[in-house]
Every structure is written in structure tokens, then in C-alpha cells.
C-alpha positions as CSV (number, residue, x, y, z in Angstrom):
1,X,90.2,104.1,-116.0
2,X,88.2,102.4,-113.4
3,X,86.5,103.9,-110.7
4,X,88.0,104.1,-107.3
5,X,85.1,102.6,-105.7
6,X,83.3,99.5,-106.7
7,X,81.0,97.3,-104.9
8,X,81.3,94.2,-106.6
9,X,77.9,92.5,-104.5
10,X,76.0,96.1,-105.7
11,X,77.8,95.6,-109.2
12,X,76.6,92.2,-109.8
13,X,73.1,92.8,-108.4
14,X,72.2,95.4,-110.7
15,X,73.8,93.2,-113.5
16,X,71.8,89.9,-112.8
17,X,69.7,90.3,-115.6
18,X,72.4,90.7,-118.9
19,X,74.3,87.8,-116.7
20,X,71.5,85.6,-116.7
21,X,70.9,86.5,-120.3
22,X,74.0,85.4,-121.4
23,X,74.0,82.1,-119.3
24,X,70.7,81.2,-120.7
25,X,71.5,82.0,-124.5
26,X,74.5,79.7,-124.0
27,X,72.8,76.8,-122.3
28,X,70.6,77.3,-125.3
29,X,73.2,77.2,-128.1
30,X,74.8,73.6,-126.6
31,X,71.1,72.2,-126.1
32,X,71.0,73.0,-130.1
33,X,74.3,71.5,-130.5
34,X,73.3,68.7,-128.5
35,X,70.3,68.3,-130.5
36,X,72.0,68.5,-133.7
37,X,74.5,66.0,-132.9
38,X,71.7,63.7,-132.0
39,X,69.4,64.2,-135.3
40,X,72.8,63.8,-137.5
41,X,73.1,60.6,-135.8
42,X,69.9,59.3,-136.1
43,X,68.8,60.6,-140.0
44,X,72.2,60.5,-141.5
45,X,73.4,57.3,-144.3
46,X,76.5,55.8,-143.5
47,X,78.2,55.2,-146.8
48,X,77.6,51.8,-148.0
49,X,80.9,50.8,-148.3
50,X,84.5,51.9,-149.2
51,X,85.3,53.2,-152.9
52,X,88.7,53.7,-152.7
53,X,90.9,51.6,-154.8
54,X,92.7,48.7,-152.9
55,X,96.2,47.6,-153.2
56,X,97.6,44.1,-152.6
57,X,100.0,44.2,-150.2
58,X,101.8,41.1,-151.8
59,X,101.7,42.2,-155.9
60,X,100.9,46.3,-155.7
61,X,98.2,46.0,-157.4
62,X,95.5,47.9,-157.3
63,X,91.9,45.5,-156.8
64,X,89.3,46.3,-159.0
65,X,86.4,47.3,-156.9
66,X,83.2,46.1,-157.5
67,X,80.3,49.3,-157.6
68,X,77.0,47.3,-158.4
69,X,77.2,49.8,-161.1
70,X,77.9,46.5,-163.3
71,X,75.5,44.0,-162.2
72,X,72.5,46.4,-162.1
73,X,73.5,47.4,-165.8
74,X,73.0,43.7,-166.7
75,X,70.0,42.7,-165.0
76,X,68.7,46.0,-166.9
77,X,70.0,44.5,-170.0
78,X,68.5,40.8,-169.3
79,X,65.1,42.7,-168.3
80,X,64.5,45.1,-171.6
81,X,65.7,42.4,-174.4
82,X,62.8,40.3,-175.2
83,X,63.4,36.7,-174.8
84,X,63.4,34.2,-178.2
């Protein structure tokens, strides 16, 4: 039940405060959204390249991708063996 009289102007005056409290906590919460969005932009890694297999279009084949994985285990190999 509501009351049969209500001063909505007297109503919101004595109400200002919790109002304004809850405007301010949520123009808080998007300026920490906002910043958030900003420092994932700025300090995240884009990956640094795509590792999914690929398929040519022509054969249905799948490519064999190349990972670095390969070269950096030879240029480990050519730099531990001694040279004769």
C-alpha cells in the first residue's frame, strides 16, 4: 500500500542524498570500466600470428604451419655443437 498523500518535490528533497549516492557510485563504476578498457588496450599482446591449421582451398589440404618452434631448435643445435 502507498500512502494517500505524497509530495513528490518534499519526497525527492529529503531523498537527495541516497540519489546522489547512487548517481555518483555509478559514474564511478563506468570511469573504472572506462579505465579498464583503456589499460587492456594499451598493456595487452596481440597474438603474434594465427595458429590455426590452414586449408587450401584448391587441394583440402591442410598447410603445415610454421611455429619458429623449428628454426629456434636448430640455431640451438648449430650453437651448443662445437664446430670441427
Amino acid at each position: 500500500m502507498s500512502a494517500p498523500d505524497t509530495n513528490v518535490e518534499k519526497e525527492e528533497k529529503r531523498h537527495k542524498p541516497a540519489l546522489f549516492g547512487v548517481k555518483g557510485s555509478i559514474v564511478v563504476v563506468l570511469l573504472l570500466f572506462v579505465g579498464w578498457l583503456i589499460w587492456l588496450a594499451v598493456y595487452s599482446t596481440a597474438p603474434e600470428g594465427n595458429n590455426e591449421p590452414q586449408i587450401d582451398d584448391r587441394t583440402g589440404e591442410v598447410e603445415q604451419q610454421d611455429t619458429g618452434a623449428e628454426n629456434t631448435e636448430r640455431a640451438l643445435e648449430q650453437t651448443t655443437q662445437p664446430e670441427e
